[in-house]
Each structure stands twice: as structure tokens, then as C-alpha cells.
N, CA, C and O atoms as a MOPAC input file, in Angstrom:
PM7 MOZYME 1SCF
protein

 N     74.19200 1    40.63500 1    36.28000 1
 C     74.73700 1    39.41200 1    36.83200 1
 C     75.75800 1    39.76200 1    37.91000 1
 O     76.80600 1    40.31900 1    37.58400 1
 N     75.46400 1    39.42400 1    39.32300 1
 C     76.44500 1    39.56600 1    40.21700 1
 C     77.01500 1    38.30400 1    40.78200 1
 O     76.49500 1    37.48400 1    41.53900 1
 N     78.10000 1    38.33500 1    40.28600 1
 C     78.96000 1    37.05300 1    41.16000 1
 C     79.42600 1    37.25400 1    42.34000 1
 O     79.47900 1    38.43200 1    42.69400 1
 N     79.90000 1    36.20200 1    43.30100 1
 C     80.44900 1    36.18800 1    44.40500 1
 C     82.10500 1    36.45200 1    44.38300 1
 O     82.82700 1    35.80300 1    43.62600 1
 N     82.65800 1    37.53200 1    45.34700 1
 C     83.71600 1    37.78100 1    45.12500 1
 C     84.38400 1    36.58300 1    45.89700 1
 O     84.25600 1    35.99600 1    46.97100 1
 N     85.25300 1    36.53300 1    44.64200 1
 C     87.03600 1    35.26300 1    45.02500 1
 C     86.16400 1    34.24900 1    44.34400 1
 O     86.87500 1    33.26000 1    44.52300 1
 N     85.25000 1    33.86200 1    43.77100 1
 C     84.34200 1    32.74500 1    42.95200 1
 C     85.17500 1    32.22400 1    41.90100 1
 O     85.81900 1    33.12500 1    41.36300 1
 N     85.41500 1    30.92000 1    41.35600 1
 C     85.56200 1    31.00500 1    40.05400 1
 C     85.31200 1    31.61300 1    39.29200 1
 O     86.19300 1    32.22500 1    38.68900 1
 N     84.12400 1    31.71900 1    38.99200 1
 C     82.94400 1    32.24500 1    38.41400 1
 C     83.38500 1    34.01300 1    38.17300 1
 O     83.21700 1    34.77600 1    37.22200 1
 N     83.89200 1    34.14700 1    39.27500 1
 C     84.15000 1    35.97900 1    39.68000 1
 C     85.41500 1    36.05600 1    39.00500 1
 O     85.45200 1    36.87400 1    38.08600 1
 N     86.50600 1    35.37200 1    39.24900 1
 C     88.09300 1    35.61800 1    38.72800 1
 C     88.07200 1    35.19400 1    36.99500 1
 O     88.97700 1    35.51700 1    36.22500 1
 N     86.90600 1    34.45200 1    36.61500 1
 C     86.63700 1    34.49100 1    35.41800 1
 C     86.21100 1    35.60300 1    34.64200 1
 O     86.71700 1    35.94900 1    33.57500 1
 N     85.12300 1    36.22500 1    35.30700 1
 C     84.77800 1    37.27300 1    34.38900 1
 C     85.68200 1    38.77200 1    34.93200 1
 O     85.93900 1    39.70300 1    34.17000 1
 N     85.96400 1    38.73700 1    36.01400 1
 C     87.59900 1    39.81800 1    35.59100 1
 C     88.25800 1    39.62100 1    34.89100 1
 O     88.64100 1    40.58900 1    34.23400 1
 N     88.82800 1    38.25800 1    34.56400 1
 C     89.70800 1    38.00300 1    33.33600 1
 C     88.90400 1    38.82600 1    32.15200 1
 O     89.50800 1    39.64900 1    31.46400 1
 N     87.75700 1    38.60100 1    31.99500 1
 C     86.85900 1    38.76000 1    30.78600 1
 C     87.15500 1    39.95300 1    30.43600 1
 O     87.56600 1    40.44300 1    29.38400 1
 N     86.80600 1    40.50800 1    31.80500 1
 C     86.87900 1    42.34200 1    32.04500 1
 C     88.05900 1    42.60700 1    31.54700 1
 O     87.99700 1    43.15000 1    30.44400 1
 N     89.06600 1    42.43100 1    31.93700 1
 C     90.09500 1    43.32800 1    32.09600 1
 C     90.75000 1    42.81500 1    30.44600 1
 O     91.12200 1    43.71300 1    29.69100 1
 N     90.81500 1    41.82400 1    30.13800 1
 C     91.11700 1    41.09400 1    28.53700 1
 C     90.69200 1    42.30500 1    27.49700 1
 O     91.27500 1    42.90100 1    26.59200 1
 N     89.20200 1    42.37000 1    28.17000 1
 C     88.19000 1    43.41700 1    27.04100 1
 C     89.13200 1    44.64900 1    27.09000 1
 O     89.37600 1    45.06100 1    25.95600 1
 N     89.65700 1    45.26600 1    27.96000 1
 C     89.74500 1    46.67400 1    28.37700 1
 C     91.29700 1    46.91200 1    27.41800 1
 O     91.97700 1    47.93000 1    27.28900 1
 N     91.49700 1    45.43100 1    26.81100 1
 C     92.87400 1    45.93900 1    26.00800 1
 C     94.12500 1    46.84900 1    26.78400 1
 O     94.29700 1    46.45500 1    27.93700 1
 N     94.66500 1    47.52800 1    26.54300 1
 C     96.04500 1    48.30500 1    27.26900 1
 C     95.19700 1    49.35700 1    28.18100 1
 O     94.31900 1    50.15500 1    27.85200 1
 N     95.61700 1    49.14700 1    29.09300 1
 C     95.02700 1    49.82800 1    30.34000 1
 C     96.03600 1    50.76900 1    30.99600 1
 O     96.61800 1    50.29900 1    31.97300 1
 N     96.39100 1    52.20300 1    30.57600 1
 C     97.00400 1    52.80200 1    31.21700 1
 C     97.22600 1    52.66500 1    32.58200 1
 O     96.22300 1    52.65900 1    33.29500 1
 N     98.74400 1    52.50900 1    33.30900 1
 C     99.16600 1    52.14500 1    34.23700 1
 C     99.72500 1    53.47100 1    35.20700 1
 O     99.72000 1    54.38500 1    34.38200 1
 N    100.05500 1    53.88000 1    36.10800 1
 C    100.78200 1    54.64100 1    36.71700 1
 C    102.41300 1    53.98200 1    36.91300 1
 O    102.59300 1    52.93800 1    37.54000 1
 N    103.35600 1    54.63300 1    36.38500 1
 C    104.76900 1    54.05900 1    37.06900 1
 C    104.75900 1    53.30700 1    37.72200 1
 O    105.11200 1    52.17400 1    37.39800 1
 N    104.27800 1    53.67400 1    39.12400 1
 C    105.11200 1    53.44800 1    40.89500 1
 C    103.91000 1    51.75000 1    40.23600 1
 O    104.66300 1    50.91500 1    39.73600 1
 N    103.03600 1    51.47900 1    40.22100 1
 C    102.28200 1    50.05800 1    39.72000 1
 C    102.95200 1    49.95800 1    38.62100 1
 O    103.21200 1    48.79200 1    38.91700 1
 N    103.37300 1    50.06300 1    37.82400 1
 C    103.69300 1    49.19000 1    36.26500 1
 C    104.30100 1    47.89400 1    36.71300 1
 O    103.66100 1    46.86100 1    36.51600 1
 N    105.30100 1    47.85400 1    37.21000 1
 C    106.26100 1    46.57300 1    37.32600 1
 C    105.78000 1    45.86400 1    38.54100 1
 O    106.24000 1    44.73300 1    38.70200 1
 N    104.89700 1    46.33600 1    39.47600 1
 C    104.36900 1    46.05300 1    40.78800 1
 C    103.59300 1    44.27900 1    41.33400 1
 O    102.41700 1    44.06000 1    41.62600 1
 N    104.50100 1    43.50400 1    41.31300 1
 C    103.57900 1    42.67800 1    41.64600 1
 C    103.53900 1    42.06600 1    43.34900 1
 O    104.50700 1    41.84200 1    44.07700 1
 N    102.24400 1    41.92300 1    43.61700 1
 C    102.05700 1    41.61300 1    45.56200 1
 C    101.05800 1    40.15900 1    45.03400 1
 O    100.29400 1    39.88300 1    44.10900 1
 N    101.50900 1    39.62300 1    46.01700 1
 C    100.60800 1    37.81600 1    45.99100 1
 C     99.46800 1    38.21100 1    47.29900 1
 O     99.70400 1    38.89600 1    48.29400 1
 N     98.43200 1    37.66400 1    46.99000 1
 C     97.30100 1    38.11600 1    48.33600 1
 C     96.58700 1    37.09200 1    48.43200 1
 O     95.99000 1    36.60900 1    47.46900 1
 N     96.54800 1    36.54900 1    49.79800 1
 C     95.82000 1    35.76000 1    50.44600 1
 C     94.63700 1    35.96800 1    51.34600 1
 O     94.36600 1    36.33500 1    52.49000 1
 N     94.25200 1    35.67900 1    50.59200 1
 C     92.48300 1    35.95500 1    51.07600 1
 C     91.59700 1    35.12400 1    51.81400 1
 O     90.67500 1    34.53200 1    51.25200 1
 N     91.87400 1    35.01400 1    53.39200 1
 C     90.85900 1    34.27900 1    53.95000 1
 C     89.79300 1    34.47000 1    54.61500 1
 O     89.48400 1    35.30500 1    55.46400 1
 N     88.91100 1    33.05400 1    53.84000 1
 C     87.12600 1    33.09500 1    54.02800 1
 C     86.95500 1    31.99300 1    54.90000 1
 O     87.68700 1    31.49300 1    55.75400 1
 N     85.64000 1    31.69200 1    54.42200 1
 C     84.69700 1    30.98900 1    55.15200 1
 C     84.97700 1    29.39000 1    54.59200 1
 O     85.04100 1    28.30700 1    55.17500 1
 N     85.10200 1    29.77800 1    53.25900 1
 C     85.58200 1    28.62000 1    52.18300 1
 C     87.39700 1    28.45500 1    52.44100 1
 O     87.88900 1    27.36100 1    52.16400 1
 N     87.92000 1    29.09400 1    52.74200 1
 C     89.55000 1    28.57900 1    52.91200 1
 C     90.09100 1    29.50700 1    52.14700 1
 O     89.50800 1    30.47800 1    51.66700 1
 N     91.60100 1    29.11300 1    51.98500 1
 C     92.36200 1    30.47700 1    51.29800 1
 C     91.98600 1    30.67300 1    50.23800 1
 O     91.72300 1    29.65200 1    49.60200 1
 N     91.79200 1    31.88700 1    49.59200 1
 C     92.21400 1    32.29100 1    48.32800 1
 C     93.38600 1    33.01900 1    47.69300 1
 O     93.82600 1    34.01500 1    48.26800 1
 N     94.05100 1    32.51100 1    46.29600 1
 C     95.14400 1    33.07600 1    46.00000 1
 C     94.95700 1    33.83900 1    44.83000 1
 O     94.35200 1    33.50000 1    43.81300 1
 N     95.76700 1    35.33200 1    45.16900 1
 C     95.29200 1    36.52300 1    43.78500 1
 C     96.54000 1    36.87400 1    44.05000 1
 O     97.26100 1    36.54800 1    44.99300 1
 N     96.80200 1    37.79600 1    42.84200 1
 C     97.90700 1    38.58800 1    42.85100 1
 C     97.25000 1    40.46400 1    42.52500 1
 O     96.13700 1    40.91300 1    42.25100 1
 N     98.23400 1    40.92200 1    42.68000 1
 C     98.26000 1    42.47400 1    42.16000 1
 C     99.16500 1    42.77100 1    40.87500 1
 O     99.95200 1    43.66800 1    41.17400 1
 N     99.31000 1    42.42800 1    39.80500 1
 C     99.71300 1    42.75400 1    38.87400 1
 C    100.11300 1    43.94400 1    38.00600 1
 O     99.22100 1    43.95800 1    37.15800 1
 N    100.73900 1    44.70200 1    37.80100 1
 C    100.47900 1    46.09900 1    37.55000 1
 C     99.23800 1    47.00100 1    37.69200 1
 O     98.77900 1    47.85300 1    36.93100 1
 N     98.87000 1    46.59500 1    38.79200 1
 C     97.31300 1    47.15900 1    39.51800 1
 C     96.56300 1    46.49600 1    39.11900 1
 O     95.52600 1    47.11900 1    38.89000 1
 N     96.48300 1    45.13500 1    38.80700 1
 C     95.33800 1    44.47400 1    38.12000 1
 C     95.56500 1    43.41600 1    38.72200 1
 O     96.59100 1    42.80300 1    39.01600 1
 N     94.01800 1    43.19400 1    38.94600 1
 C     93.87500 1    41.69500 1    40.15600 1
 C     93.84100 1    40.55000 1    38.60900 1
 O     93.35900 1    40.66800 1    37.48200 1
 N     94.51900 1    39.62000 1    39.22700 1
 C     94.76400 1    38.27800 1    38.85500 1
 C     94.59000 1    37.10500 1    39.41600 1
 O     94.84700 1    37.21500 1    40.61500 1
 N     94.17600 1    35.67200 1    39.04600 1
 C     93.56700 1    34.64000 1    40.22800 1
 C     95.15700 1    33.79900 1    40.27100 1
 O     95.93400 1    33.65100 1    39.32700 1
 N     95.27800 1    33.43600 1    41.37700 1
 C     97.01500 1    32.70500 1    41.54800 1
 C     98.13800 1    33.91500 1    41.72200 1
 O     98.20000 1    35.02800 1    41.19900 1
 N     99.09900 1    33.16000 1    42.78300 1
 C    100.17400 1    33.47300 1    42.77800 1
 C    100.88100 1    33.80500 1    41.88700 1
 O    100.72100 1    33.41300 1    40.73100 1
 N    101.94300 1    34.71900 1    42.32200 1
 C    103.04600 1    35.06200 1    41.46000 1
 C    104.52800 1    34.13000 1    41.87500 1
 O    104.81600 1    34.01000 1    43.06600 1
 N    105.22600 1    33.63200 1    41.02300 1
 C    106.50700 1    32.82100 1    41.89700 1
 C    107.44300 1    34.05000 1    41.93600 1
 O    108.18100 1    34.22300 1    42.90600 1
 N    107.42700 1    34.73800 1    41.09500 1
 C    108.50800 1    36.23700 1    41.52200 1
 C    108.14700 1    37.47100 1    42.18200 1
 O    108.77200 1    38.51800 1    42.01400 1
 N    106.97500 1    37.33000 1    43.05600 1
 C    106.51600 1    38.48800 1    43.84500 1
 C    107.17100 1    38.35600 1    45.08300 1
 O    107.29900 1    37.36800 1    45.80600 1
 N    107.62200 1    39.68300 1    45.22500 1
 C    108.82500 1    40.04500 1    46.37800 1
 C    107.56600 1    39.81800 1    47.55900 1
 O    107.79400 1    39.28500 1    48.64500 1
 N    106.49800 1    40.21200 1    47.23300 1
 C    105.87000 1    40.01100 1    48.93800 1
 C    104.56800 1    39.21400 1    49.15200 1
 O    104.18900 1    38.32700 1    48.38700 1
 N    104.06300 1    39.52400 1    50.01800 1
 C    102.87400 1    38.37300 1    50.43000 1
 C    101.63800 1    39.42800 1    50.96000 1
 O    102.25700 1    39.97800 1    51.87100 1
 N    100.67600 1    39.87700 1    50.96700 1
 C     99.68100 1    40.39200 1    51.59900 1
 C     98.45300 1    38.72200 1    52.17900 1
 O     97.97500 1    37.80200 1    51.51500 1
 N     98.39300 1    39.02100 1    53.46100 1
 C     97.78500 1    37.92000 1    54.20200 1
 C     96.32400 1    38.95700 1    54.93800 1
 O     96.44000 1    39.87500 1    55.75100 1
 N     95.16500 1    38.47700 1    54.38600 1
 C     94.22700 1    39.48500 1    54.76200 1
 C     92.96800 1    38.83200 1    54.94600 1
 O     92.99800 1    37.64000 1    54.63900 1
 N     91.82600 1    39.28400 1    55.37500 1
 C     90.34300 1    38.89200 1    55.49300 1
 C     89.45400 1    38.86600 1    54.33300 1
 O     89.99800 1    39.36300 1    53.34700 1
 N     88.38000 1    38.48800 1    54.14800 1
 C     87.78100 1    38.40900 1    52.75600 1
 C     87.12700 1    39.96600 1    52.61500 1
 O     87.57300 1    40.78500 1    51.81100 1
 N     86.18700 1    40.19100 1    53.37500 1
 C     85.66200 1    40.89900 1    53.64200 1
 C     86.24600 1    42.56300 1    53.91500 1
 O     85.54400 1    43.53200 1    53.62700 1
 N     87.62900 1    42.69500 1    54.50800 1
 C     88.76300 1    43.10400 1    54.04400 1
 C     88.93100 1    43.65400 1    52.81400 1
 O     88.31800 1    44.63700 1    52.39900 1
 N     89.96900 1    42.86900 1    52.07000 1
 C     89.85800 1    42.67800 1    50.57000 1
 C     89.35000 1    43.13400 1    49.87600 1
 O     89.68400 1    43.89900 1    48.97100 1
 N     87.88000 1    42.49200 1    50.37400 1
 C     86.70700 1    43.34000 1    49.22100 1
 C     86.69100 1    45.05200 1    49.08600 1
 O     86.63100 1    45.58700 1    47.97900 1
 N     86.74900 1    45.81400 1    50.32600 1
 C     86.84000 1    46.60100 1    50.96500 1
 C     87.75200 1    47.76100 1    50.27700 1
 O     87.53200 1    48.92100 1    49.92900 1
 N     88.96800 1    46.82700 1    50.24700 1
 C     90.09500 1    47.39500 1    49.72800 1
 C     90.36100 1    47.74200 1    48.27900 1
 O     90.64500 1    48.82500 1    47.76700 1
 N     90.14700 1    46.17900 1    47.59300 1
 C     90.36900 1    46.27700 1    46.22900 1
 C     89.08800 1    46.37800 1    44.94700 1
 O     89.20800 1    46.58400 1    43.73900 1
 N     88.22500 1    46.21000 1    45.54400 1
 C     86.31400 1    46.42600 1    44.94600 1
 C     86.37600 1    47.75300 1    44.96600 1
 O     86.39600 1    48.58900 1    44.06300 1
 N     86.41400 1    47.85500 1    46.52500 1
 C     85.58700 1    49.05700 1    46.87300 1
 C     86.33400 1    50.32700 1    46.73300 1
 O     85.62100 1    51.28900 1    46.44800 1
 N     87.31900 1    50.50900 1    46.83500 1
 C     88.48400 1    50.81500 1    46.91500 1
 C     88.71400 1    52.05200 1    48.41700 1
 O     89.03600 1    53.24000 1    48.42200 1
 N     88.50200 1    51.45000 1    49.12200 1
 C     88.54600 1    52.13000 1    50.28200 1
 C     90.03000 1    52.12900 1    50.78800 1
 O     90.40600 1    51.07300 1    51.29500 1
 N     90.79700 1    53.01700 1    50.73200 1
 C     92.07700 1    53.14700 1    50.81200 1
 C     92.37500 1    52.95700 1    52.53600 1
 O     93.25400 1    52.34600 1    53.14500 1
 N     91.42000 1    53.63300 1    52.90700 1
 C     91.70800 1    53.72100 1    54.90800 1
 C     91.49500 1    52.51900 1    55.33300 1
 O     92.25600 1    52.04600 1    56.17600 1
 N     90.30300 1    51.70600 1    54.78100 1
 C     90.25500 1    50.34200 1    55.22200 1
 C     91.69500 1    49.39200 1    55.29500 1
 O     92.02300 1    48.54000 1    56.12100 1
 N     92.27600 1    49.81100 1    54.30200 1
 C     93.88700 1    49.02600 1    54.51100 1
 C     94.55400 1    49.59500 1    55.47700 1
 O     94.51400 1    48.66100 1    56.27800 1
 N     95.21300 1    50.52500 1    56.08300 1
 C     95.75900 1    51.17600 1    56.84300 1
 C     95.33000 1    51.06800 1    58.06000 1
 O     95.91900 1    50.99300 1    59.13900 1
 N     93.97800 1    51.06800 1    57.69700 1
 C     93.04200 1    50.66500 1    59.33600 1
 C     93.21300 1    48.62800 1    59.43800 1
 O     93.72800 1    48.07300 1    60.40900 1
 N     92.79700 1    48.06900 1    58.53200 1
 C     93.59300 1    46.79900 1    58.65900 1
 C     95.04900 1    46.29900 1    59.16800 1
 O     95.41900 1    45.27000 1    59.73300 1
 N     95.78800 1    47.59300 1    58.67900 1
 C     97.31100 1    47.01800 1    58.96100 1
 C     97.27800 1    47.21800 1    60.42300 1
 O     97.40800 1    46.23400 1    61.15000 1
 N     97.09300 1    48.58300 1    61.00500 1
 C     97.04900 1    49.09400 1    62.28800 1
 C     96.74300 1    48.14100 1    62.92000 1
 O     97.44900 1    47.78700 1    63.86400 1
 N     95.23900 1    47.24900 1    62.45800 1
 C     94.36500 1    46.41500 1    63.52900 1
 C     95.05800 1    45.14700 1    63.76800 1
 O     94.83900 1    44.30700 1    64.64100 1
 N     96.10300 1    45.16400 1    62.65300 1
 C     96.57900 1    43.18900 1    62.82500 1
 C     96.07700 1    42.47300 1    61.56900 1
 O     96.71100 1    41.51600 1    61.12300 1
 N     95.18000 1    42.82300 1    61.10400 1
 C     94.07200 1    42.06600 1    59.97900 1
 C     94.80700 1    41.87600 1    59.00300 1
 O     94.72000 1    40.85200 1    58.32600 1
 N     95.66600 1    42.83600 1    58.75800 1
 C     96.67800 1    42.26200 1    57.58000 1
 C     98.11700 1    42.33600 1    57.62100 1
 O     98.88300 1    43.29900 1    57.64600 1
 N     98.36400 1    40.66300 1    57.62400 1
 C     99.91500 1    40.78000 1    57.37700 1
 C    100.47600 1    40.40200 1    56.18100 1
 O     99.95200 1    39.95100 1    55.16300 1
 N    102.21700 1    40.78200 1    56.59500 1
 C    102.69200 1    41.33800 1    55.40900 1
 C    103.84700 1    40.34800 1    55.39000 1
 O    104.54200 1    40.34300 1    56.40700 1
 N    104.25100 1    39.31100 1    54.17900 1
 C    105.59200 1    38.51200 1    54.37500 1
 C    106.44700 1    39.03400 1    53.27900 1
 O    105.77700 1    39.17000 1    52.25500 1
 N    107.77700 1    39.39700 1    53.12300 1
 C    108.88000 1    39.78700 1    52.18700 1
 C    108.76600 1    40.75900 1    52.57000 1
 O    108.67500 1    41.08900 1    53.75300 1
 N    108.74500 1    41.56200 1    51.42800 1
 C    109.71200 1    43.22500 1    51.23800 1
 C    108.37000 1    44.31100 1    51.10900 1
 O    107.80800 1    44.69000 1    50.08100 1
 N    108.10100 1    44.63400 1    52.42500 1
 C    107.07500 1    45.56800 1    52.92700 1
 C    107.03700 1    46.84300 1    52.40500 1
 O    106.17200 1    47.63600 1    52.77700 1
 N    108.25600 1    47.26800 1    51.21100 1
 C    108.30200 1    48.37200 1    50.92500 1
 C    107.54500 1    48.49800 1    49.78600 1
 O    107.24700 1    49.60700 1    49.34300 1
 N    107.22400 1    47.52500 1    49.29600 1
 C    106.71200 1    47.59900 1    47.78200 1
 C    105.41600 1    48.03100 1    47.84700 1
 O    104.92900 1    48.47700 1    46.80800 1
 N    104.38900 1    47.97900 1    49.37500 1
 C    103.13900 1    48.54500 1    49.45000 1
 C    103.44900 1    49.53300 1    49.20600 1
 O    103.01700 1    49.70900 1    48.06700 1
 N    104.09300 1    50.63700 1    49.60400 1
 C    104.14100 1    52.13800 1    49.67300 1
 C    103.67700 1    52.27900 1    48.36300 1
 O    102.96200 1    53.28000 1    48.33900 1
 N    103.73000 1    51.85300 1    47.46800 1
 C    103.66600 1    52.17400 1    46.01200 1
 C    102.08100 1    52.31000 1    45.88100 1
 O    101.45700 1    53.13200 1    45.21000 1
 N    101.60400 1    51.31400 1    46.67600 1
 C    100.09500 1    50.90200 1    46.52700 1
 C     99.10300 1    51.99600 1    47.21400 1
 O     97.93300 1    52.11500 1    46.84900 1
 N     99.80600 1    52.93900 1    48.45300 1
 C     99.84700 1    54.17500 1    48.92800 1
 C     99.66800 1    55.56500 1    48.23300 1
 O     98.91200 1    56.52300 1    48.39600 1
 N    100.85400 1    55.20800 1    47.25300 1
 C    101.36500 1    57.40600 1    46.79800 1
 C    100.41400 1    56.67700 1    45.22900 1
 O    100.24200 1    57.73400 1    44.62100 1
 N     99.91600 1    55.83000 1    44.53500 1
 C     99.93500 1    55.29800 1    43.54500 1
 C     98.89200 1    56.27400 1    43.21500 1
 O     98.88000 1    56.90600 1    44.27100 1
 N     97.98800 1    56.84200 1    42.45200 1
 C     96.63800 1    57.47100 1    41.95200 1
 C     96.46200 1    56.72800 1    41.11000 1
 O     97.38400 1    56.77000 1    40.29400 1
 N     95.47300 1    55.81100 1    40.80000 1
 C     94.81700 1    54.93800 1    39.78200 1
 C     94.16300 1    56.08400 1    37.98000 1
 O     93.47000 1    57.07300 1    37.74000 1
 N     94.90600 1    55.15300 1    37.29000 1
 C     94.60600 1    56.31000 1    36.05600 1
 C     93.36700 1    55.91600 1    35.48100 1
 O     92.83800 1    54.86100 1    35.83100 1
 N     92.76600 1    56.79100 1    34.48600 1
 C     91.19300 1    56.52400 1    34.31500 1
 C     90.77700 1    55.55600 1    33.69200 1
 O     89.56300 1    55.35700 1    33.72900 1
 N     91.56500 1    54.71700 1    32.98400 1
 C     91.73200 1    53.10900 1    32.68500 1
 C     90.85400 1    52.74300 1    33.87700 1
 O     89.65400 1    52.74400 1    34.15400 1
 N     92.27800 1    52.35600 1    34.58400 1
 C     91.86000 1    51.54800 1    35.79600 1
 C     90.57300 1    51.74200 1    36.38200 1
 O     89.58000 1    51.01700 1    36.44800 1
 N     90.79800 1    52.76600 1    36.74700 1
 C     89.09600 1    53.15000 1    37.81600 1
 C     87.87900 1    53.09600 1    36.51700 1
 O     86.74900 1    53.31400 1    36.95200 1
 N     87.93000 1    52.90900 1    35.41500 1
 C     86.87900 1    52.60200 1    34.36500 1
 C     86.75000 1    50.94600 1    34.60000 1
 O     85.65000 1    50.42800 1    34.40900 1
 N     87.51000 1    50.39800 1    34.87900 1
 C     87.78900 1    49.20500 1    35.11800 1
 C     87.36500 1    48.49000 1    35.81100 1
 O     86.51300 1    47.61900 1    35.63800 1
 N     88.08000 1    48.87000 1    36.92200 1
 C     87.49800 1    48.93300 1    38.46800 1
 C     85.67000 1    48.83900 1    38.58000 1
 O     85.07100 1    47.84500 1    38.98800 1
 N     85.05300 1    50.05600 1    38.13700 1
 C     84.09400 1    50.06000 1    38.13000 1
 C     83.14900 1    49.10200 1    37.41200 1
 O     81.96900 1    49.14200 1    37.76100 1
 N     83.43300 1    48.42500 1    36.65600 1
 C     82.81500 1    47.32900 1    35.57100 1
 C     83.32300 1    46.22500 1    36.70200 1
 O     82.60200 1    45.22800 1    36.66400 1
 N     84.13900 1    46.15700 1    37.47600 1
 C     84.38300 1    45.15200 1    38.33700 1
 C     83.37000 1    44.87100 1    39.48900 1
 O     82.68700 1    43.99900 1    40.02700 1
 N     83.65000 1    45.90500 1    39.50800 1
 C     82.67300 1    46.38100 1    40.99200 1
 C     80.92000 1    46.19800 1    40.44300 1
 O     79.98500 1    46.07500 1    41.23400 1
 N     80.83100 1    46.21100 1    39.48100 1
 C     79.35300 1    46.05400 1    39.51800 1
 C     79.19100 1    44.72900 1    38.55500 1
 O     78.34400 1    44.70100 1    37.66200 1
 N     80.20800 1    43.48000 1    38.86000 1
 C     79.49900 1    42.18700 1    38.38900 1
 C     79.55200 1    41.29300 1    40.21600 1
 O     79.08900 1    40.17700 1    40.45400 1
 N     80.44200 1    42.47700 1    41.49800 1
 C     80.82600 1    41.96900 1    42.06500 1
 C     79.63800 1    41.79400 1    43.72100 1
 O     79.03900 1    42.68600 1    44.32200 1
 N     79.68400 1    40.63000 1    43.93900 1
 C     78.45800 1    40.81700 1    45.74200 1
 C     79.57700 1    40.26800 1    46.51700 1
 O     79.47000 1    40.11800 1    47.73400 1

């Protein structure tokens, strides 16, 4: 079953996912980490957060910052996990940044622990 990424349908069964996966070893520099991300499509904004490295559907009201980005982007970034695609986004303009710009760095030096990228991967393959 592949859902459409940013779908109801999609932020539902990550919930599912990540619920299942019980305590998900975290890295430090992510534990306390939260970024709000705006995701625009074809359909209009979408709102996610970054949660101690874990995507979530909605805003955070206490996230120090804002990531403002493309869908397609996004996908890129947080699916796929193409790390240069962000950097090459920021460079290009494609993604901006509102609050306290320092808190990406984390999202940078961070190495995802084998939780996560077990995770990740069960993500990535309910995801089109």
C-alpha cells in the first residue's frame, strides 16, 4: 500500500508506524529538537513538525523555528533522506528559514540511530 506523501491518509499511517516502533532510540543533538515545516504543494500548505527526529502532522506552538520548503523538496529530504538536497535547497532559495536558524545545525552533525533509519525505511516504503 503506497500512500501519497503529506495525505491524511499518509500522516496517519506514520502515526501507525512510528506508535508501533515503541521507544525509538534518539541521538542527543535531536532529542529535545523540535522545527515546524511547511510544505508547499499543488494542494496548499502543509503543516508537520520534526519532533525528536520524528515527523509529526501539525505545528508545534513552542518550536523556536519555521522550515518553509517545496513538496517535492521535503520528500527528498525527509523520505528520502538526501542530506545535499537540503543544503542545495537552502543555497537555491527553496528553503526558508523563520526564528532561530541555529537549531538546523543539529539536523546537520545529527547521525540517525538504527531505530530511526529502521523507521524511516518502513516510512519510505508506504510512501509515493
Amino acid at each position: 500500500m503506497s500512500l501519497e506523501f503529506l495525505s491524511d491518509e499518509w500522516f496517519a499511517k506514520v502515526k501507525e508506524i512510528r506508535d508501533g516502533a515503541g521507544d525509538v532510540e534518539t541521538p542527543a543533538a535531536l532529542a529535545d529538537l523540535v522545527i515546524n515545516i511547511t510544505v508547499s504543494g499543488d494542494n496548499g500548505d502543509k503543516e508537520m513538525a520534526l519532533v525528536g527526529g520524528m515527523i509529526e502532522e501539525g505545528h508545534h506552538a513552542d518550536a523556536p523555528t519555521t522550515m518553509i520548503l517545496p513538496a517535492d523538496l521535503a520528500k527528498r529530504i525527509f523520505i528520502e533522506g538526501d542530506q545535499s538536497a537540503g543544503m542545495q535547497g537552502f543555497m537555491s532559495g527553496q528553503i526558508r528559514i523563520e526564528g532561530d536558524m541555529s537549531k538546523l545545525m543539529a539536523l546537520q552533525t545529527a547521525q540517525p540511530s538504527a531505530d530511526q533509519v529502521a523507521l524511516m525505511k518502513q516510512i519510505q516504503e508506504v510512501t509515493v
